[in-house]
C-alpha positions as CSV (number, residue, x, y, z in Angstrom):
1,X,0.0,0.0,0.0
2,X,1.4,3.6,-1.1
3,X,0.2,6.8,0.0
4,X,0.5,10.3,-1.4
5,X,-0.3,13.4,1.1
6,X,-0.7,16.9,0.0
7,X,0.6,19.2,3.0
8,X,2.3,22.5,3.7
9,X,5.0,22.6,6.0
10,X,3.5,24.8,8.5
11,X,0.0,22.8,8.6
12,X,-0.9,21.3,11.9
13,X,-3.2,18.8,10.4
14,X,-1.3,18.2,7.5
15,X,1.8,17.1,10.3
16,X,-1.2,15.0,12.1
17,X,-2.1,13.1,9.1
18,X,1.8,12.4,8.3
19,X,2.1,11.5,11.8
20,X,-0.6,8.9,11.1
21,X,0.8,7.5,8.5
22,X,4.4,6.8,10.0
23,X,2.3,5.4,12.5
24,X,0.7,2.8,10.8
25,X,4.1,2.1,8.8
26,X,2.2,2.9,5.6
27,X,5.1,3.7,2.4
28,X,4.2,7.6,1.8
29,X,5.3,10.7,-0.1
30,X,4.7,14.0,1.0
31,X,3.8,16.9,-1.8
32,X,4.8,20.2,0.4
33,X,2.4,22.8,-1.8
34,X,3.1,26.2,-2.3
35,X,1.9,28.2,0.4
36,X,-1.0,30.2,-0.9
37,X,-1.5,28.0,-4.3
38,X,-2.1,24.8,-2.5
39,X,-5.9,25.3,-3.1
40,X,-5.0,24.8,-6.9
41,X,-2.5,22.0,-6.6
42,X,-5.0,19.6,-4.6
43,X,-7.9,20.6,-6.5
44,X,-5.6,19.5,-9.7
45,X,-4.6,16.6,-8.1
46,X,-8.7,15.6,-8.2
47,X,-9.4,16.7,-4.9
48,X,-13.2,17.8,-4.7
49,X,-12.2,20.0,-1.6
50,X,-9.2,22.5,-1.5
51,X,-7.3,22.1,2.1
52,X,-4.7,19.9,3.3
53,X,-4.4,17.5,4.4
54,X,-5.3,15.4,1.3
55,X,-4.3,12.1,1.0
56,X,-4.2,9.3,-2.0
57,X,-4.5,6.1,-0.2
58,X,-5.2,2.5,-1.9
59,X,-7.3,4.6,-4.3
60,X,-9.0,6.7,-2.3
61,X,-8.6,10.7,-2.0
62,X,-9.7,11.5,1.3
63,X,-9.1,15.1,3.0
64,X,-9.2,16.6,6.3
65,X,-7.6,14.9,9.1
66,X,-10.7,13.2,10.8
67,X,-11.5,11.4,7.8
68,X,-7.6,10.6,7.6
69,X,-7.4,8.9,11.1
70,X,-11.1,6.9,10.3
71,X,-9.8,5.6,7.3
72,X,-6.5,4.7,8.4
73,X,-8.0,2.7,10.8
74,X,-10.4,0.8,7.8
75,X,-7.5,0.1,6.2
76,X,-4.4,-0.3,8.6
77,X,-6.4,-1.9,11.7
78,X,-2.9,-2.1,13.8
79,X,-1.9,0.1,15.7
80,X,-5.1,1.4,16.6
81,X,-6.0,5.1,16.4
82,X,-9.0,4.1,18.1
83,X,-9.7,2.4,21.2
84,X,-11.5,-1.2,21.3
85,X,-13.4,-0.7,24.3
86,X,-16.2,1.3,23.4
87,X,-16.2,3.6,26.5
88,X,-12.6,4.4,25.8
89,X,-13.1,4.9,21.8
90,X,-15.8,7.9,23.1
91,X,-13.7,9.4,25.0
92,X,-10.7,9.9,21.7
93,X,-13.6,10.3,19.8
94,X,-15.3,13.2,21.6
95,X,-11.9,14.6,22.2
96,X,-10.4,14.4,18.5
97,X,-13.8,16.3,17.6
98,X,-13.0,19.3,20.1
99,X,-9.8,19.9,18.9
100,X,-10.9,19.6,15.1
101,X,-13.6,22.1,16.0
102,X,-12.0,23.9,18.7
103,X,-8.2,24.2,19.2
104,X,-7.5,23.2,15.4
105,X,-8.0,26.7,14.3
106,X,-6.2,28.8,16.8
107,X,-3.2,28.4,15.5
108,X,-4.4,28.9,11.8
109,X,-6.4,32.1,12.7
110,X,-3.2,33.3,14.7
111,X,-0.6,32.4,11.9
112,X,-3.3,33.5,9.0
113,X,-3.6,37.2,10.6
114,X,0.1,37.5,11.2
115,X,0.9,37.1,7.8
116,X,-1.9,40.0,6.6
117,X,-1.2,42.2,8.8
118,X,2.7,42.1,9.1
119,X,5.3,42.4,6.7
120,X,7.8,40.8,8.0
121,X,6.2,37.7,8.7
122,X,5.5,37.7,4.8
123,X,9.1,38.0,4.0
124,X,9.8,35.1,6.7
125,X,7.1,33.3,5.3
126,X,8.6,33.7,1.6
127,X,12.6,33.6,2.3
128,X,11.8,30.3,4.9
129,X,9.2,28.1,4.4
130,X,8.7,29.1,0.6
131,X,12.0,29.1,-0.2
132,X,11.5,32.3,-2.9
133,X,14.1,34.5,-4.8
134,X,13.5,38.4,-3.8
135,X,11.6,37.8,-0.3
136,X,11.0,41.4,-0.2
137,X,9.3,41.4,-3.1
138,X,6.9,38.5,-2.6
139,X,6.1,40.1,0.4
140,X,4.6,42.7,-1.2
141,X,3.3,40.6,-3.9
142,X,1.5,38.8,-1.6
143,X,-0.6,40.9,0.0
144,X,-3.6,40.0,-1.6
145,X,-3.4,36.7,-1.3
146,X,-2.6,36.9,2.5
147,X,-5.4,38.9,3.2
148,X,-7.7,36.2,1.4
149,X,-6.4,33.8,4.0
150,X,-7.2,36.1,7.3
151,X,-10.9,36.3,5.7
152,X,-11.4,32.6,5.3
153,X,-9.9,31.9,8.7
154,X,-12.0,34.9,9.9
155,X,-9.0,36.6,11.6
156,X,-9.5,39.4,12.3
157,X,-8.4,41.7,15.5
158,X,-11.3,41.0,17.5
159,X,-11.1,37.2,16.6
160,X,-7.3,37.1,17.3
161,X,-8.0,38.8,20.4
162,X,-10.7,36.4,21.4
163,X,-8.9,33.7,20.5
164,X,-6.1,34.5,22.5
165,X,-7.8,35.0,25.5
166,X,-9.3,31.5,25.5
167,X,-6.2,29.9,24.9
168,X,-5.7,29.3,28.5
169,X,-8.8,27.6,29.1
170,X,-8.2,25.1,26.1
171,X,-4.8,24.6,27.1
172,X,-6.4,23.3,30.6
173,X,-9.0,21.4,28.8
174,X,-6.1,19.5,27.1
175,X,-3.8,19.4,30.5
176,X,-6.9,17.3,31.7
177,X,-7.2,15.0,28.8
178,X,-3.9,14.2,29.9
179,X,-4.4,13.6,33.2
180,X,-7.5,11.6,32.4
181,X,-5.3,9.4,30.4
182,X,-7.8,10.1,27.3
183,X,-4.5,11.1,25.1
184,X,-0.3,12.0,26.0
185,X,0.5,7.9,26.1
186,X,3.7,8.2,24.1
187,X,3.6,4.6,24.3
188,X,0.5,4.3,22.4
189,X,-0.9,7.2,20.6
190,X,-4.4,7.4,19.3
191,X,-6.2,9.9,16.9
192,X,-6.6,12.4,19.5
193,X,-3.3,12.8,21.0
194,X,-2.3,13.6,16.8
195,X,-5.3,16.1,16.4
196,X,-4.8,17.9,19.5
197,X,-1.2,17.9,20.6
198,X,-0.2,19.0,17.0
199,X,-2.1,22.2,17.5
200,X,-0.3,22.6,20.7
201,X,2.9,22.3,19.0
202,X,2.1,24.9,16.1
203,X,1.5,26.6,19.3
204,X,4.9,26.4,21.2
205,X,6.6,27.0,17.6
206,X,5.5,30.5,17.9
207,X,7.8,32.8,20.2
208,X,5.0,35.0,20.8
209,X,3.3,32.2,23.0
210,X,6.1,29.7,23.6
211,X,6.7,31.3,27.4
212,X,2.7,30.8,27.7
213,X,2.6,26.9,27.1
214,X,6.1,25.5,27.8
215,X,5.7,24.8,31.5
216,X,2.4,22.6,30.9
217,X,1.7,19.2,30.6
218,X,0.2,19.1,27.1
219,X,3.8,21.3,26.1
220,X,5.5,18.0,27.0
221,X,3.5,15.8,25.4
222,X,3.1,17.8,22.2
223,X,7.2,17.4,21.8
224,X,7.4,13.9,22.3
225,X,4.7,13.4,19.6
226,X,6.2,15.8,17.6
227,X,9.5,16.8,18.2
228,X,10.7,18.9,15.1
229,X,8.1,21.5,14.1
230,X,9.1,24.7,11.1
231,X,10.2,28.0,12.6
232,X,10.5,29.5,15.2
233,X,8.0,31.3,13.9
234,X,9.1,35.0,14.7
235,X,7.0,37.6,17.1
236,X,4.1,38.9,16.0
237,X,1.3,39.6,17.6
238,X,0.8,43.1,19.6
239,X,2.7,43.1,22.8
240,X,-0.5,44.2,25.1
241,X,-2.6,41.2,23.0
242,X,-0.5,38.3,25.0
């Protein structure tokens, strides 16, 4: 069985669904898209949807990283991303749902509005993840496209703000999960530990929050699931916002 999975190097899910993979020993290649024209590569690669992750499995095209970790499971029974017992299998289940739906996009929304809103984190994002000639001047090419972004992810001040002030509260939400043994087995990841610790390491990759999240439990756990992460990403968020 051969796998192809359509990712960008800063994606959180897309590094969940990899993680998967590697899991489950399945033979892969990874496609890093262009940041920004990634919509247009999966679509051309016969995607109905245009987001990563989007994977090519045993003839399949499945996308997002719930549907990943479901079918992985169809396919690759062992190791299990999801618990037997049913009680247990609830509990990943319920939890890999609240950080698709609720941690997932914090760091998307955070990332999304840096890069409108600050010119240097466009020329980071071109001269280091994109790997383009003339950084400076991508930067400022880019600026539509950037903006796009922030609107999809609706990120905005207020949202950014918001956002950042319930951070702590889903970080304790997570700290529990791990004391509840739910997900942070290193031994034995399931789908939830990969959905939710992933966000918390897109978290600790950016300096901005790093200080905020490095002491916790779930900052632990994150590295062991994920220890190499792009960046740092560099400061930028308003100094009174965190």
């Amino acid at each position: 069985m051969r796998a192809k999975l359509y990712s960008l190097s800063l994606s959180h899910p897309a590094h969940a669904a990899r993680l998967m993979l590697e899991l489950k020993k399945v033979e892969h290649e990874v496609v890093d898209c262009l940041p920004g024209m990634h919509p247009v590569q999966v679509r051309f690669a016969g995607f109905r949807g245009s987001t990563v992750p989007a994977l090519r499995l045993d003839g399949r095209r499945i996308q997002g990283s719930r549907e990943i970790s479901r079918a992985l499971d169809q396919l690759v029974p062992e190791p299990r991303l999801f618990p037997v017992d049913h009680q247990r299998r609830a509990a990943v289940e319920a939890a890999e749902q609240w950080g698709a739906r609720e941690l997932q996009p914090v760091p998307r929304k955070l990332f999304r509005w840096g890069v409108a809103n600050r010119r240097e984190m466009r020329v980071w994002m071109a001269r280091e993840v994109a790997r383009m000639p003339a950084p400076g001047l991508m930067a400022w090419a880019n600026v539509p496209v950037a903006r796009y972004f922030a609107r999809v992810s609706a990120a905005t001040d207020d949202e950014v703000r918001g956002a950042l002030a319930a951070l702590p509260s889903q970080l304790d939400r997570v700290d529990r999960l791990i004391a509840e043994g739910v997900i942070g087995d290193g031994a034995a990841p399931n789908a939830a530990d990969f959905q939710i610790l992933c966000s918390v390491r897109a978290l600790l990759a950016m300096e901005d929050l790093r200080a905020r999240i490095e002491s916790r439990p779930c900052a632990a756990a994150a590295m062991r699931i994920q220890p190499d992460f792009p960046g740092p990403v560099p400061r930028f968020l308003p100094a009174d916002w965190v």
